[in-house]
Every structure is written in C-alpha cells, then in structure tokens.
N, CA, C and O atoms as a printed pandas DataFrame, in Angstrom:
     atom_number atom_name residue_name chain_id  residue_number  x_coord  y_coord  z_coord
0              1         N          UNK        A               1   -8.232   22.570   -2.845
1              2        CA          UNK        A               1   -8.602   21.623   -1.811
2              3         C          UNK        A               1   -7.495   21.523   -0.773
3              4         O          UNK        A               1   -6.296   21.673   -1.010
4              5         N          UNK        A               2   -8.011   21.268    0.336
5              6        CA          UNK        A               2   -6.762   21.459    1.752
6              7         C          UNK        A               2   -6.662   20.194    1.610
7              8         O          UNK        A               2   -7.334   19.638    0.742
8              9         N          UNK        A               3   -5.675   19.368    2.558
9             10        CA          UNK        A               3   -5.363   18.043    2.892
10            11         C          UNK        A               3   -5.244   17.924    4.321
11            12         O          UNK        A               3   -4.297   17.801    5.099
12            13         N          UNK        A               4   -7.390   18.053    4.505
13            14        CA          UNK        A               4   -7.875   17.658    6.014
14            15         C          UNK        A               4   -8.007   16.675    5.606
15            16         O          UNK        A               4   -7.704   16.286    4.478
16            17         N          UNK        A               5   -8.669   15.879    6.786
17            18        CA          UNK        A               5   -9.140   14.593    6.710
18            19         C          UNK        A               5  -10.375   14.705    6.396
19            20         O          UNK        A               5  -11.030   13.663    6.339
20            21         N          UNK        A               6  -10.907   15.747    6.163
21            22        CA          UNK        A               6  -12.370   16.135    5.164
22            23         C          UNK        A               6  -11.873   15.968    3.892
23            24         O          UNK        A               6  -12.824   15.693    3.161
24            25         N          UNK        A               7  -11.076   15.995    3.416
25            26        CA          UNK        A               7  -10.760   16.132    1.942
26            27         C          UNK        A               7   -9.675   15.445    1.634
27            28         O          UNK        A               7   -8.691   16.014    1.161
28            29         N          UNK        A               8   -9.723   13.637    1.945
29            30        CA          UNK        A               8   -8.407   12.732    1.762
30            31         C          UNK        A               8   -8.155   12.520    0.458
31            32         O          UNK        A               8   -9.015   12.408   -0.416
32            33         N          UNK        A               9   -6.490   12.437    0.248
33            34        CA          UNK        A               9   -6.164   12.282   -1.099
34            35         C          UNK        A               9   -5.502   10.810   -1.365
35            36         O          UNK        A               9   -5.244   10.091   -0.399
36            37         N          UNK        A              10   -5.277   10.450   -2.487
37            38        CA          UNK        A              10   -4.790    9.076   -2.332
38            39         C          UNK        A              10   -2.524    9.352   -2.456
39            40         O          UNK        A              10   -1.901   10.126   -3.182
40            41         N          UNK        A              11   -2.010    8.371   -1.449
41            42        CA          UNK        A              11   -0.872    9.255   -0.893
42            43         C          UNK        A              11    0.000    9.178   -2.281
43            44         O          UNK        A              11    0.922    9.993   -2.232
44            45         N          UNK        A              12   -0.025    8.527   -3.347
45            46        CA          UNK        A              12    0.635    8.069   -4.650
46            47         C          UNK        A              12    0.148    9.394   -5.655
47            48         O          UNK        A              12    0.751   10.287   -6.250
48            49         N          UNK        A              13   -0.326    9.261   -5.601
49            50        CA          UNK        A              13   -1.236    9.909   -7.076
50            51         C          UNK        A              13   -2.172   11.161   -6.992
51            52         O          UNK        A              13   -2.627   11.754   -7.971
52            53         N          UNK        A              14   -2.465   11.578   -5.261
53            54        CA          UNK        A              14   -2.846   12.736   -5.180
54            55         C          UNK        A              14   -4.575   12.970   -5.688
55            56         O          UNK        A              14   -5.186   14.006   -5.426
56            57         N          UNK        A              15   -5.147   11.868   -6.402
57            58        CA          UNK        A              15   -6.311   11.600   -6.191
58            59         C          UNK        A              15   -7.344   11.350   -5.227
59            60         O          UNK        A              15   -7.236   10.343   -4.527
60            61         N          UNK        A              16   -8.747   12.436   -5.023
61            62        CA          UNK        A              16   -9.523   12.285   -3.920
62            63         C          UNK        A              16  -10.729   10.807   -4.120
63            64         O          UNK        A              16  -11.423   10.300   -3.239
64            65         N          UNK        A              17  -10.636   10.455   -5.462
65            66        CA          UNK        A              17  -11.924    9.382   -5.622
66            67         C          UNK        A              17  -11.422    7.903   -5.524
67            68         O          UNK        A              17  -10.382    7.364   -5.900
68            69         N          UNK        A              18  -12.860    7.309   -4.698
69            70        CA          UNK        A              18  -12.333    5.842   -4.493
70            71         C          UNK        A              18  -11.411    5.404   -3.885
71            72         O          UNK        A              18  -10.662    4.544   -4.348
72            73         N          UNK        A              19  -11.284    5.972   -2.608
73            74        CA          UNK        A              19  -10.140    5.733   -1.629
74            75         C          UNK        A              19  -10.546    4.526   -0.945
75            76         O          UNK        A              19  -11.678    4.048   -0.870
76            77         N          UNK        A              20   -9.221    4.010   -0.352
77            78        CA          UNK        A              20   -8.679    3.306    0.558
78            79         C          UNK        A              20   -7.680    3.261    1.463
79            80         O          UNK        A              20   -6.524    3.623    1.246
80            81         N          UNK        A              21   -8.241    2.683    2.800
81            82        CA          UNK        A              21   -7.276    3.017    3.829
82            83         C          UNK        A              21   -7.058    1.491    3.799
83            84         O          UNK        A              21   -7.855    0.560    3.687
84            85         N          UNK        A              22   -5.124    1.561    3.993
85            86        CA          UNK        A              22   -4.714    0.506    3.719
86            87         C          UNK        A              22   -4.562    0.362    5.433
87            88         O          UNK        A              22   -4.568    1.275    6.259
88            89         N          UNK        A              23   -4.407   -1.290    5.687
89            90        CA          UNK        A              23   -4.888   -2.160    6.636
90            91         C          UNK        A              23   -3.713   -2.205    7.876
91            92         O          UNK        A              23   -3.926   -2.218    9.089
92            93         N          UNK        A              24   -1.777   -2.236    6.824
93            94        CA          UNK        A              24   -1.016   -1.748    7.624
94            95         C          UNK        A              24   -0.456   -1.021    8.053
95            96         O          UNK        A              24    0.491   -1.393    8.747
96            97         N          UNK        A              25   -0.702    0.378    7.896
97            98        CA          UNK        A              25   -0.133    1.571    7.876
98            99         C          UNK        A              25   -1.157    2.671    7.801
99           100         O          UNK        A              25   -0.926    3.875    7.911
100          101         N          UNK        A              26   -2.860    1.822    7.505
101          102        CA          UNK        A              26   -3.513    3.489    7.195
102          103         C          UNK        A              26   -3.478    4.388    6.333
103          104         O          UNK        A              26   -4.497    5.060    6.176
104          105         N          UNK        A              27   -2.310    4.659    5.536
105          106        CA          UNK        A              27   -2.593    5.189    4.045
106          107         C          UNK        A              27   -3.827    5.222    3.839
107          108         O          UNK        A              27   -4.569    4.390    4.362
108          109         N          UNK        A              28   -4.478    6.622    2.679
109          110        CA          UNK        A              28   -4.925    6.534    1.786
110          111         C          UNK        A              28   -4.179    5.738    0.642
111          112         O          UNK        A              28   -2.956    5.682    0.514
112          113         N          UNK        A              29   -5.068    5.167   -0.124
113          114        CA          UNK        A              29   -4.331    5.253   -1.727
114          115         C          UNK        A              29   -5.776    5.149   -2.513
115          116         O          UNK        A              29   -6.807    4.638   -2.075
116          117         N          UNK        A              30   -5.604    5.665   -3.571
117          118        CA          UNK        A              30   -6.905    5.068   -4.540
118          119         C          UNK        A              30   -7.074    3.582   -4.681
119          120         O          UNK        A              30   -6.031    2.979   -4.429
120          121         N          UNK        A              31   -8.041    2.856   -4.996
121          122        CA          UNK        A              31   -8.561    1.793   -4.996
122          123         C          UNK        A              31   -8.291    1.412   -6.925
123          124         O          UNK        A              31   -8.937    1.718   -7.927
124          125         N          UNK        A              32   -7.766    1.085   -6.831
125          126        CA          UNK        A              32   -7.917    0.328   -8.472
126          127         C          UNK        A              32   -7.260   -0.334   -9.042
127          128         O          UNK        A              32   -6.613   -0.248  -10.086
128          129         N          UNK        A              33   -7.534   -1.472   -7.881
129          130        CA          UNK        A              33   -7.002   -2.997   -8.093
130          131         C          UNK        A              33   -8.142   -3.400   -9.318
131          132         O          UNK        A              33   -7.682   -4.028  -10.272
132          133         N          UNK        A              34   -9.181   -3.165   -9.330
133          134        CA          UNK        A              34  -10.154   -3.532  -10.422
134          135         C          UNK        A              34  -10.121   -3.875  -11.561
135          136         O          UNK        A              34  -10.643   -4.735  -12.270
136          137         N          UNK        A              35   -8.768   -2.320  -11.730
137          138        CA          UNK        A              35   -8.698   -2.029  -13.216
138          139         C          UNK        A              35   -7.194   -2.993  -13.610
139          140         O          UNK        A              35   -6.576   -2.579  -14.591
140          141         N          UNK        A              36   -6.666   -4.122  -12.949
141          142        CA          UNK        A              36   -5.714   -4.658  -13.008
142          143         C          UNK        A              36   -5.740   -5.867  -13.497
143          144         O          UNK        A              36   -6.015   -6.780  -12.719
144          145         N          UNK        A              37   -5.440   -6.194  -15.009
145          146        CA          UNK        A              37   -5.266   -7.405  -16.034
146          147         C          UNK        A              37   -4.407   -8.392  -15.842
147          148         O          UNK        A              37   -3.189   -8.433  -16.021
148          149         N          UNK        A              38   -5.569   -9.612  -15.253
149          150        CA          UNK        A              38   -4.739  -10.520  -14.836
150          151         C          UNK        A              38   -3.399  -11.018  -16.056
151          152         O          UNK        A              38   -3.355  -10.749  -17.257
152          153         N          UNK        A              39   -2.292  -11.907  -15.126
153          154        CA          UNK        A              39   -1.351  -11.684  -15.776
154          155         C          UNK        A              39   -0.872  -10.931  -16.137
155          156         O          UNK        A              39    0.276  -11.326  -16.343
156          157         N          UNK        A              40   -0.988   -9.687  -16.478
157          158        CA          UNK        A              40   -0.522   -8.122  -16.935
158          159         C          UNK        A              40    1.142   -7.901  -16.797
159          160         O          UNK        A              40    1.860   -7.339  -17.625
160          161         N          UNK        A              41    1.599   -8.569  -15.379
161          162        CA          UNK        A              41    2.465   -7.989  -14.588
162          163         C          UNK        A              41    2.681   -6.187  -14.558
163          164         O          UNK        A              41    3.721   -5.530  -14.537
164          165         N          UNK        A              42    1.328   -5.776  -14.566
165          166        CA          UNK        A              42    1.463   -4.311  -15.006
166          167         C          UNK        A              42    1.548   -3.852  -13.936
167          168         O          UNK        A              42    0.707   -4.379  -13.208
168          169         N          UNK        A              43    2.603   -2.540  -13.018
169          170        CA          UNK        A              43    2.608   -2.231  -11.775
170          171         C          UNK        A              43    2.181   -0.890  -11.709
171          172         O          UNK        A              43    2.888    0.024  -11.285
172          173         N          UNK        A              44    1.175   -0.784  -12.073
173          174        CA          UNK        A              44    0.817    0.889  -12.012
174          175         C          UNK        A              44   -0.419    0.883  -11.055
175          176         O          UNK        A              44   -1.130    1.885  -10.976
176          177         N          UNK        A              45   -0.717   -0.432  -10.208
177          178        CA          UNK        A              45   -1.998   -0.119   -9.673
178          179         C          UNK        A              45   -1.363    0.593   -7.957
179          180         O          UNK        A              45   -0.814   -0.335   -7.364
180          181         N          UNK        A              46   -1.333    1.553   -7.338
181          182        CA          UNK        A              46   -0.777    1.720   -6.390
182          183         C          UNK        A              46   -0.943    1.015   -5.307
183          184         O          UNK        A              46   -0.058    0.658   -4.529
184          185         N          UNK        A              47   -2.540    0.716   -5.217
185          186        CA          UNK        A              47   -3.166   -0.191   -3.857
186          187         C          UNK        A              47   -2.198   -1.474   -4.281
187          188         O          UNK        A              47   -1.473   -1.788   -3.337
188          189         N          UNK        A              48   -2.082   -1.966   -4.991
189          190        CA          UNK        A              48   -2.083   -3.088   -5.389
190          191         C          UNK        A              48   -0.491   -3.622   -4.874
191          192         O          UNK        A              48   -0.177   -4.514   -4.085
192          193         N          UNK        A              49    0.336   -2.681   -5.671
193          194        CA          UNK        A              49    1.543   -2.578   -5.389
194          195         C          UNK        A              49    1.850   -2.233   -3.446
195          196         O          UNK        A              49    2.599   -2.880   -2.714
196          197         N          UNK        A              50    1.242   -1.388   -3.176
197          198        CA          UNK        A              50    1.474   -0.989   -2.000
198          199         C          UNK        A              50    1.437   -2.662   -1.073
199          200         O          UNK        A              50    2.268   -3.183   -0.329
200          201         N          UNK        A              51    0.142   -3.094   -1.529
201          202        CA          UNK        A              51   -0.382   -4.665   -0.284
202          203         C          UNK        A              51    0.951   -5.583   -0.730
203          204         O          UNK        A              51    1.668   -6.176    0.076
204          205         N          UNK        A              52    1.109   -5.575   -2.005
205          206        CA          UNK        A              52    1.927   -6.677   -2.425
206          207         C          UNK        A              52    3.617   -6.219   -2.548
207          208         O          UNK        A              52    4.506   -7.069   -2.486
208          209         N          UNK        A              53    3.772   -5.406   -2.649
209          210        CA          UNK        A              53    5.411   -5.105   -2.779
210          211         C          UNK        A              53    6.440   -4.072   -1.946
211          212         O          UNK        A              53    7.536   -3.571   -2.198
212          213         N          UNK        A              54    5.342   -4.013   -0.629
213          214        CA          UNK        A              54    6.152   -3.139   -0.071
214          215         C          UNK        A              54    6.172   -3.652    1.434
215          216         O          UNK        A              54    5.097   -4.087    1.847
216          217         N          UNK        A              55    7.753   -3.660    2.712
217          218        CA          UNK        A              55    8.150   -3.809    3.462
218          219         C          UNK        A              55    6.629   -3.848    4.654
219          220         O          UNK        A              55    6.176   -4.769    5.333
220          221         N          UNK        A              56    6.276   -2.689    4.516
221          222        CA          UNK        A              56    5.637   -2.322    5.526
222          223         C          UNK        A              56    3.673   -3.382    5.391
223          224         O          UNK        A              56    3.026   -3.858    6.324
224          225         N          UNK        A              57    3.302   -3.374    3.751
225          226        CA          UNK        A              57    2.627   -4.800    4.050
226          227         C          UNK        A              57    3.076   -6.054    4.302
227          228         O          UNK        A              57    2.449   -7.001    4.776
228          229         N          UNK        A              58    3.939   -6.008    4.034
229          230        CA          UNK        A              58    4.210   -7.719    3.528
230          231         C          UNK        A              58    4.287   -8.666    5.425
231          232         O          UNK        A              58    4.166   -9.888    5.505
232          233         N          UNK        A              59    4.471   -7.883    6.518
233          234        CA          UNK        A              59    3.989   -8.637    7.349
234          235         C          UNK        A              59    2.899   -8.150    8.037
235          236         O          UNK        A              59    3.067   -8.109    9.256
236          237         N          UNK        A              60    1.948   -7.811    7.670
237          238        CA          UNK        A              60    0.470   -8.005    7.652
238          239         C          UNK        A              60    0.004   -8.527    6.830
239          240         O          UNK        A              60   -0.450   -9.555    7.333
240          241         N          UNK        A              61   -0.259   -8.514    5.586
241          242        CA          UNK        A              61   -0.472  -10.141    5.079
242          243         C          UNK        A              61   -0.085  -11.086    5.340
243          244         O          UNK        A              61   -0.852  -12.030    5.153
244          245         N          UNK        A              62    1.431  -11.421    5.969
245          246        CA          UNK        A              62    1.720  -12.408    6.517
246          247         C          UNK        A              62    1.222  -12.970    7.298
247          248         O          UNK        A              62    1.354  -14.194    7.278
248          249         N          UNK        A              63    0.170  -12.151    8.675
249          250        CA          UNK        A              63    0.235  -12.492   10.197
250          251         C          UNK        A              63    0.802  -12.420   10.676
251          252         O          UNK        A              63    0.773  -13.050   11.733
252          253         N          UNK        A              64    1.871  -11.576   10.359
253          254        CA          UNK        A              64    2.893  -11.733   11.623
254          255         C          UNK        A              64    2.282  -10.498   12.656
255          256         O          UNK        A              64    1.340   -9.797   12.288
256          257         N          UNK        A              65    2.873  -10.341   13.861
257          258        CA          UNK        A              65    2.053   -9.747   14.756
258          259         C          UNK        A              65    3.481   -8.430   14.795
259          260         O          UNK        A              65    4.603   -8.532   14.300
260          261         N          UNK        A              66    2.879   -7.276   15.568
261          262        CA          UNK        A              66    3.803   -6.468   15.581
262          263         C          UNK        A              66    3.811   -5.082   14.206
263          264         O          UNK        A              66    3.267   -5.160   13.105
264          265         N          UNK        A              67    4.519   -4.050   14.703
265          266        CA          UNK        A              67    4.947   -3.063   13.754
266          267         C          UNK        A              67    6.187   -3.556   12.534
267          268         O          UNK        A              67    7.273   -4.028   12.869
268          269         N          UNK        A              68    5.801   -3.355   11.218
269          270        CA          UNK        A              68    6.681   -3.589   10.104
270          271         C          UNK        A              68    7.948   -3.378   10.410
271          272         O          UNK        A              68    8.765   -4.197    9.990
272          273         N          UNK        A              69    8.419   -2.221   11.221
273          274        CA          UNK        A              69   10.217   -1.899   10.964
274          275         C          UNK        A              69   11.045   -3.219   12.266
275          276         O          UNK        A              69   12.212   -3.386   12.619
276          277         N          UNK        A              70    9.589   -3.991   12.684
277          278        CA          UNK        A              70   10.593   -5.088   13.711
278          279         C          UNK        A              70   10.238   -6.543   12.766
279          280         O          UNK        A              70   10.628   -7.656   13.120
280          281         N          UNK        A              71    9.664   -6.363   11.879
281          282        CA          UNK        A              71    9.742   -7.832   11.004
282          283         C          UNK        A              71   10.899   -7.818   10.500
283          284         O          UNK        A              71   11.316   -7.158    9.548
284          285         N          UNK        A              72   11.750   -9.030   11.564
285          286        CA          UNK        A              72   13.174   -9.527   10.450
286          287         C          UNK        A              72   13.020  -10.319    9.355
287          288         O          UNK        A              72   13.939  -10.330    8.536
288          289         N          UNK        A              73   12.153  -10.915    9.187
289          290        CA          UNK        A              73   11.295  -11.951    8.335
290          291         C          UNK        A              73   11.259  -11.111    6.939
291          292         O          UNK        A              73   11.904  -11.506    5.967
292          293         N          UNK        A              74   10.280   -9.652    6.888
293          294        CA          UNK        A              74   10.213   -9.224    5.911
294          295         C          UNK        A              74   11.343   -8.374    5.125
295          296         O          UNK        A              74   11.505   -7.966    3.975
296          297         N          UNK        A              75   12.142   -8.315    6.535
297          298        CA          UNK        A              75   13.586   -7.627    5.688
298          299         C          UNK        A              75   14.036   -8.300    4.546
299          300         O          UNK        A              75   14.169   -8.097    3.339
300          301         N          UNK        A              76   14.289   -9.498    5.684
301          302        CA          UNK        A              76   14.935  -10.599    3.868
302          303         C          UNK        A              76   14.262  -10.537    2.950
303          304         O          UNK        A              76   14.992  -11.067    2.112
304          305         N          UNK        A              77   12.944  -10.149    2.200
305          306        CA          UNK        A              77   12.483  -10.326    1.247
306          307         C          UNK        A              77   12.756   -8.649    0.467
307          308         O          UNK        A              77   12.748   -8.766   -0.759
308          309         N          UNK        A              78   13.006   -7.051    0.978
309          310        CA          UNK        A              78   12.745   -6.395    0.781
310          311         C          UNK        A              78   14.261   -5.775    0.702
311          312         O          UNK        A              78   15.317   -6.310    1.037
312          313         N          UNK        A              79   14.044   -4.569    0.191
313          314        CA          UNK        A              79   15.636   -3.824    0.408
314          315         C          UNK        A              79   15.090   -2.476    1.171
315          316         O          UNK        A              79   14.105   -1.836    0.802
316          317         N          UNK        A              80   15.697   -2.247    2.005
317          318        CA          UNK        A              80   15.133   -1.362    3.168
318          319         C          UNK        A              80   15.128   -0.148    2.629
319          320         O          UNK        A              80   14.162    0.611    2.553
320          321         N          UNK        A              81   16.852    0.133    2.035
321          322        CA          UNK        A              81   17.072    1.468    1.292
322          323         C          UNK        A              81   15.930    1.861    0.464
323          324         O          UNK        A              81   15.550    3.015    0.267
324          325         N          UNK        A              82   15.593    1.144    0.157
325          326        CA          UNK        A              82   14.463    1.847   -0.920
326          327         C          UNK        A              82   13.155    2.391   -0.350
327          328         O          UNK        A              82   12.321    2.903   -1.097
C-alpha cells in the first residue's frame, strides 16, 4: 500500500481502519477511544492520548485561538523537548 491520500494510515500505529482526522493538526490516527476503560489510566489509545496529552491539542481544546507553537499558555503545561 502507498501513503496517498487514497490509502491513509493512522500516523502512530500505521493502521488504515477507522481513521480520524484530528481537529488540531489534521493527523490521521486510528479511532479507539472506544476501546478505553474508564479509569484504566491506560495510555495506549493514540487518538486519545494525542487530544489529551499533547502540546499541539491542548490549545484547541482549550479555545484558544491561533497555531499551537504560539500558545504560551500551553507551554507551561507541556515540555516542548519532547
């Protein structure tokens, strides 16, 4: 399989089924927040992790307006290096 946009993969895991394009950045990732047990603290869901623990969502869920690398807001919560 090529990696057109005929044939999207999810950008974590390299999986073509049950995609999602994430809201701040456009990513693919697979979808399978579903399969995620509340309380669990289990971090293997990628969508999941991606909306919730990474720089580049965390001010679009916020509302804040603007591109992620100018939220000073979300810096403080994140470590950039990573």
């Amino acid at each position: 399989m090529s990696l057109s946009p005929a044939n999207p993969r999810c950008g974590l895991c390299g999986k073509t089924m049950n995609l999602v394009k994430t809201e701040c950045c456009g990513q693919r990732m697979r979808n399978d927040e579903g399969n995620y047990v509340l309380f669990s603290y289990a971090r293997n869901s990628g969508s999941r992790n991606h909306r919730r623990f990474t720089l580049c969502a965390h001010p679009h869920g916020a509302g804040h307006k603007g591109h992620w690398k100018n939220c000073q807001r979300g810096r403080q919560f994140f470590q950039t290096e990573l």
